[in-house]
C-alpha positions as CSV (number, residue, x, y, z in Angstrom):
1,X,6.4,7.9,-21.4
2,X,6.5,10.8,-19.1
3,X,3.6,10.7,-16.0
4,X,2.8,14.0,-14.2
5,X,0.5,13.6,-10.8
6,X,-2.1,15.7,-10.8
7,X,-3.9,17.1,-7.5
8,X,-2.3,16.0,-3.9
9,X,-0.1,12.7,-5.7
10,X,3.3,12.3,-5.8
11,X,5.3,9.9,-8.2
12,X,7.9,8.0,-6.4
13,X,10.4,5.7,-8.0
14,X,10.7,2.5,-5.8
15,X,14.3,1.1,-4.7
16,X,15.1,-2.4,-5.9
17,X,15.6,-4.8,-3.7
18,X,19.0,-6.5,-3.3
19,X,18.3,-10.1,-5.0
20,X,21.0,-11.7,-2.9
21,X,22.8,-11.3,0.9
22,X,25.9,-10.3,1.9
23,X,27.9,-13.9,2.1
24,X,26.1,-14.5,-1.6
25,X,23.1,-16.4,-1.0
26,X,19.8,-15.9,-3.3
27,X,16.4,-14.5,-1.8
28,X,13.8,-15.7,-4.3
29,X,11.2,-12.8,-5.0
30,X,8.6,-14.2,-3.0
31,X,10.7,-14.4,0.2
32,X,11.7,-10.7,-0.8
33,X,10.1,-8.1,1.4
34,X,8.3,-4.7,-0.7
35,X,10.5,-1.4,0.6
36,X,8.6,1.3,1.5
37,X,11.2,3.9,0.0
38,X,12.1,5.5,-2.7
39,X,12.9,8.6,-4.8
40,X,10.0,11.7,-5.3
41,X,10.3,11.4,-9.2
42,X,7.6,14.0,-9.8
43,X,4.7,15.7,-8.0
44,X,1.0,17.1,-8.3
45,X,0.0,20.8,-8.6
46,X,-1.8,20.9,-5.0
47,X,-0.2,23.6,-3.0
48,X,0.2,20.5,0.5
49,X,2.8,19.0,-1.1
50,X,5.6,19.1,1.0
51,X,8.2,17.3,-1.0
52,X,10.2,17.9,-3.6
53,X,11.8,16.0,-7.0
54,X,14.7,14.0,-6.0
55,X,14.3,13.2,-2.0
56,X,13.9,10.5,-0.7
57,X,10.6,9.3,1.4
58,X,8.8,6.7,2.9
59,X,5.7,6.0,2.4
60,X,2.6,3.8,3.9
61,X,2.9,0.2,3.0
62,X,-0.5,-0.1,1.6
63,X,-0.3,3.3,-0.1
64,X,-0.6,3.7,-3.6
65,X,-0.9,2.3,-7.4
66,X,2.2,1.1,-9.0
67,X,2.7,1.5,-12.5
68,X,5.4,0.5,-14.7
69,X,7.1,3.9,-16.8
70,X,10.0,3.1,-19.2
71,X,10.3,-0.3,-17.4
72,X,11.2,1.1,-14.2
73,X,8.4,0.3,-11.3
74,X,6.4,3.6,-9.8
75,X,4.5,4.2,-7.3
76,X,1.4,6.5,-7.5
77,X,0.6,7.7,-3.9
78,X,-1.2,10.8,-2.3
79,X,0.7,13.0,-0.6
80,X,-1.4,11.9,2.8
81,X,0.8,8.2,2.1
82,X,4.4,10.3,2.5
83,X,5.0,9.5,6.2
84,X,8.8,10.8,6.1
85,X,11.4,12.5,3.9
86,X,14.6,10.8,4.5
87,X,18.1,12.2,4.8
């Protein structure tokens, strides 16, 4: 299934979340924390998006509609939501 954003929205593919520490102890999903990262998988036709396929951003923790595509979790956000590009 392929997803364009439409408008001022931007598709970002969230990071996973590493499931166990560093000395090899299990965080149960629930203790997990939600990252606020991720990769610009596609974006909208508006002419105020600033970002681009492939970077990497940060976005506003309460930002956005996630959707599953090809079993990989998304995040729908507007462009307003993209507080940083990371590099």
């Amino acid at each position: 299934m392929k997803v364009n954003p439409i408008g001022d929205r931007v598709l970002v593919k969230l990071e996973e979340v590493e499931e166990k520490t560093a000395s090899g102890i299990f965080i149960p999903q629930t203790a997990q924390e939600k990252t606020q990262t991720g990769i610009v998988e596609a974006v909208g036709d508006d002419e105020s998006i600033t970002v681009k396929p492939g970077q990497k951003v940060m976005y506003d923790k309460y930002a956005g509609t996630t959707i599953k595509v090809d079993g990989k979790d998304m995040l729908l956000v507007r462009m307003s939501d993209v507080m940083a590009i990371i590099e």
